[in-house]
N, C-alpha and C positions, 0 to 999 in steps of 0.2 A: 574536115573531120569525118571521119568512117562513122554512118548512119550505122544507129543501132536500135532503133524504135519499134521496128516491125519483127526484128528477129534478131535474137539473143546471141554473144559471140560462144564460143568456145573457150574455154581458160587457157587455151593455146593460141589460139587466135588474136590474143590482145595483144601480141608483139608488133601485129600488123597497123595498128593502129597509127595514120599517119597527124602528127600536129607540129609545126614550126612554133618556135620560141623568139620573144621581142624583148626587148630592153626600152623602160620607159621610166626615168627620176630612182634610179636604179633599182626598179622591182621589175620581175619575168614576170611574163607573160607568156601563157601560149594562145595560141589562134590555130583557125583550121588554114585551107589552102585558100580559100576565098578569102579571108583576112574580114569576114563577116561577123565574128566571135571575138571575144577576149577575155580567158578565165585569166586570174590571180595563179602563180605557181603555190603546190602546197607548202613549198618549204619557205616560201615568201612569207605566207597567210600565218603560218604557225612559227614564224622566226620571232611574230610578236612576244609570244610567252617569255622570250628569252631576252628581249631587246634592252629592258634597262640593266639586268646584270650584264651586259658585255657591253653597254655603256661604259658603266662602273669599271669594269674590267679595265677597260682603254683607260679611264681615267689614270687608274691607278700605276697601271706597267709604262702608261707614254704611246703616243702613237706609232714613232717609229718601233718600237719593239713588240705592239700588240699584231703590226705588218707581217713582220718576219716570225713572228710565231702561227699566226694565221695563213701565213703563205706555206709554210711549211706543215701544217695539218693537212691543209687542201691537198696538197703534190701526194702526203704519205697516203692519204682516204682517196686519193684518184687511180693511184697505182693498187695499194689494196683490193677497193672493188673490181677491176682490171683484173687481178691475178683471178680472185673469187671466180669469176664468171668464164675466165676461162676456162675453168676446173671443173666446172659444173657443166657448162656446153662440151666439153671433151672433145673439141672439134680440134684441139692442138696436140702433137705430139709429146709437148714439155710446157713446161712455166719455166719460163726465163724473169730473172733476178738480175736488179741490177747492187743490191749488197747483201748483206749476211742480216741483215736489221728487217729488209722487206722478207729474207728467206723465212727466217725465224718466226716472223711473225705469223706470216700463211701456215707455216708447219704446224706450229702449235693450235689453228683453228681446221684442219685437214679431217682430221676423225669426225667432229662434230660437221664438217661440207657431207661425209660420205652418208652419214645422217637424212641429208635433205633428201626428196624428189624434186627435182624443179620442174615446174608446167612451166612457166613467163620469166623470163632474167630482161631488164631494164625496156620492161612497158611501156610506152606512154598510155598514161590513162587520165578520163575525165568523169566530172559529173555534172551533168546541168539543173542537179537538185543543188549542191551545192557551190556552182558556178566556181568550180575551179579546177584544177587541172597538175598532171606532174609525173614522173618516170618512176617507177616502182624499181627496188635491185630484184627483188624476186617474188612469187608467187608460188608457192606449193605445198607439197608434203611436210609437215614435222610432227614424226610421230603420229604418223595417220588422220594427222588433224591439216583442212586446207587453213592457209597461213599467209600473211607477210610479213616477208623476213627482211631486217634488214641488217646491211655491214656496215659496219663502225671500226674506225681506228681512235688509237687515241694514245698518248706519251706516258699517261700514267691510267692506273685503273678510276672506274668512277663507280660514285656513290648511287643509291639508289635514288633518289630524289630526282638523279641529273639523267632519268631516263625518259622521266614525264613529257618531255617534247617529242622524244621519239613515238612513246605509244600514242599522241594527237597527229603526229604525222601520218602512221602505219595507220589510224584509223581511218583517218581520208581517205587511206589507199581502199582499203579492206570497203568503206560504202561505192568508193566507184566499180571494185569489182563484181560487187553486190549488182548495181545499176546494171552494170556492160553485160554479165553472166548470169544473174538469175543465183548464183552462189554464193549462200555466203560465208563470209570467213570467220573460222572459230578462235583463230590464235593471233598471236601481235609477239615475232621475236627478233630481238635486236643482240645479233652478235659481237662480240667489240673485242679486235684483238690489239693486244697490250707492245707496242712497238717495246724491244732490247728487255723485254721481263719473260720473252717464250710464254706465254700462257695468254688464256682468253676472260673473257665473262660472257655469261650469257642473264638475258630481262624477258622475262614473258610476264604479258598481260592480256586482257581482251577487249576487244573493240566495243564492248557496250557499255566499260568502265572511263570511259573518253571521250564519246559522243557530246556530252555537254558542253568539256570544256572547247572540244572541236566548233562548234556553233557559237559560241562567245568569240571566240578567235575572231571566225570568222566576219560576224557581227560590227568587232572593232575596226578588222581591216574594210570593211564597204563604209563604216563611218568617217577612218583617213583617209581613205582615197576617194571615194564615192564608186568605187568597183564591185 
């Protein structure tokens, strides 16, 4: 893990940051190179919030079918981010598409990308206050405020309510950047583009309306695992 104790990174600099990921009673983990460490990933830590309603959820649809709807979130939110970052790094000539469904969707979130500055596109980052760990989509500008931003896909639009995991995620982010940089982050935005509806939504929050429940999260998860 890239020492950061004596002298503070850069907000550009956090791309550099090296950490390998383990698989253990199927929760990530990251570690440094020595394999001397082992934070809880954020999305692990904070999957809690969510864990009995998609219980529930499975209950209800059947397992086979909660698979193939989840397998298919995952692929559209992989390819999503994928496009995002390349748009944003502009290191490509084009964005290749593999249907009108992935095209539309990026089209309709494009005005709001030209929007961003980006410093960091998919970070790893850590905190050894909060002993855990996890890859940020982005770091920077929104509206002159520094931010983490994040990309969401999703089949249909969503409710306000169904964003609260996200701003406990973005907030971990937002204290490990705090840690690593010495900066801290004033915004929490979660972009979500709406796959075959062409249109987006946008959730902004702040990281100091979150902290709590981030620390409860947390809390729970060292009491399931002992991590």
């Amino acid at each position: 893990m890239t020492k950061v104790k004596t002298t503070l990174l850069e907000l550009h600099e956090l791309e550099d940051i090296q950490l390998d990921t383990i698989s253990e009673n199927g929760n990530r983990y990251y570690t440094d190179s020595t394999k001397t460490i082992k934070y809880p990933s954020v999305t692990t830590v904070t999957g809690l919030h969510s864990r009995k309603h998609i219980k529930l959820w499975k209950e209800r649809v059947g397992e086979e079918e909660a698979n193939k709807i989840t397998k298919q979130a995952t692929t559209r939110g992989t390819l999503f981010h994928q496009h995002i970052e390349d748009y944003l790094r502009k290191e490509k000539e084009y964005i290749e598409f593999e249907n009108i469904l992935q095209e539309g969707m990026f089209k309709a979130v494009q005005p709001v990308l030209d929007e961003i500055i980006p410093i960091s596109l998919e970070a790893p980052l850590f905190s050894n206050q909060l002993r855990m760990a996890g890859r940020v989509d982005c770091v920077g500008l929104w509206d002159n405020n520094l931010a983490i931003i994040d990309f969401k896909s999703s089949a249909k639009p969503k409710e306000d309510y169904m964003a609260k995991q996200w701003y406990i995620q973005m907030t971990a982010y937002a204290i490990m950047v705090e840690e690593l940089t010495g900066k801290p982050i004033e915004e929490l935005v979660a972009i979500v583009g709406i796959e075959g509806l062409n249109t987006f939504q946008i959730f902004i929050s702040k990281p100091e309306d979150h902290v709590d429940d981030l620390w409860k999260l947390r809390e729970q998860y060292r009491n399931l695992y002992g991590v």
